[in-house]
C-alpha positions in Angstrom: -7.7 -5.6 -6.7 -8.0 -5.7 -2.8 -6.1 -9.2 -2.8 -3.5 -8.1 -4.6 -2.9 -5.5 -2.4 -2.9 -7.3 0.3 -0.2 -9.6 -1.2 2.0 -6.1 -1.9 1.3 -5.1 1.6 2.2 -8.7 2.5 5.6 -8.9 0.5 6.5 -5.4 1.7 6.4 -6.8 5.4 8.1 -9.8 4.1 11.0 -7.4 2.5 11.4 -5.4 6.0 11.5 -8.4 7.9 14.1 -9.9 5.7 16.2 -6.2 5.5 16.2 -5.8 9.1 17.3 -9.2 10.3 20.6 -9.0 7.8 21.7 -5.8 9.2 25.1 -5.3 10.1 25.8 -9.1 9.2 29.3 -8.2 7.2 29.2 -9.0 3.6 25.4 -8.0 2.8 25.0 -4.8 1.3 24.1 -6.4 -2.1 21.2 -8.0 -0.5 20.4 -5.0 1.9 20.1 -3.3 -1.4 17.7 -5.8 -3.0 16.0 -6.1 0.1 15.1 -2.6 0.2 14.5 -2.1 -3.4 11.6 -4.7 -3.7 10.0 -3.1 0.0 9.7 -0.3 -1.6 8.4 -1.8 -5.0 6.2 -3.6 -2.7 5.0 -0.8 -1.1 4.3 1.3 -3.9 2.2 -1.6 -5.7 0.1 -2.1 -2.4 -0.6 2.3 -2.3 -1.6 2.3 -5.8 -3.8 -1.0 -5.7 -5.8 -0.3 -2.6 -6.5 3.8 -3.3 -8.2 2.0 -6.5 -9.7 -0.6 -4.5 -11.1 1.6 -2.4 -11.5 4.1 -4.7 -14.2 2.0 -7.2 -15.7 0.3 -4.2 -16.8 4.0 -2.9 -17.7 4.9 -6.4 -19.9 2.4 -6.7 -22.0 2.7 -3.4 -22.2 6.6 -3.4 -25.4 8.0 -5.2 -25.6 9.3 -8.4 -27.4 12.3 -8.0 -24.4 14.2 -7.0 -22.3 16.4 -9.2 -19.6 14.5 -10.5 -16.5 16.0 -8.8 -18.0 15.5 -5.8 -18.1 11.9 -6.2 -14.4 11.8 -7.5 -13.2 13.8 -4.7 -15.2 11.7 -1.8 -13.9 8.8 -3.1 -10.3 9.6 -3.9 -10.4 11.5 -0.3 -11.7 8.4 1.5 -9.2 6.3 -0.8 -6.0 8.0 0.7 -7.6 8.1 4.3 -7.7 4.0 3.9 -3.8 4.1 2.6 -2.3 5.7 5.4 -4.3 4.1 8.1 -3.5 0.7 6.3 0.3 2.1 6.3 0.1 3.4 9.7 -1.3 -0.5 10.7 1.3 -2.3 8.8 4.5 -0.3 10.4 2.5 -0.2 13.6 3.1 -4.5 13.7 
């Protein structure tokens, strides 16, 4: 699950890199469309596979002695800390 997001987060640089080096050129808002449309497919894909990702890895190290929802909620919480430092990495380069 981690590789494949990895390759989202990979295509969605891909994606920006091809959106923002056909602006302005006259003639492309068809692909500026397309372009942007897959980023954010991209994007969505790489979210939704790594908060899982993370998500089971956490579940699977924390102990079991602990009430359920706390488990859910550490790992989810932990899970969405890893997305938007991961985002905040990838539109830091």
């Amino acid at each position: 699950m981690i590789v494949v997001a990895a390759l989202a987060w990979l295509s969605y640089v891909g994606n920006g890199i091809a959106y923002g080096s056909i602006v302005g050129l006259p003639g492309r808002e068809r692909d500026l469309a397309a372009f942007g449309a897959h980023a954010l497919v991209s994007l969505a894909a790489a979210v939704v596979c790594e908060a899982v990702a993370v998500g089971i890895a956490l579940w699977m190290f924390m102990p079991e002695d602990g009430p359920l929802w706390a488990r859910l909620c550490f790992a989810s919480l932990l899970a969405g800390i890893a997305d938007l430092l991961t985002f905040a990495a990838v539109r830091g380069f």
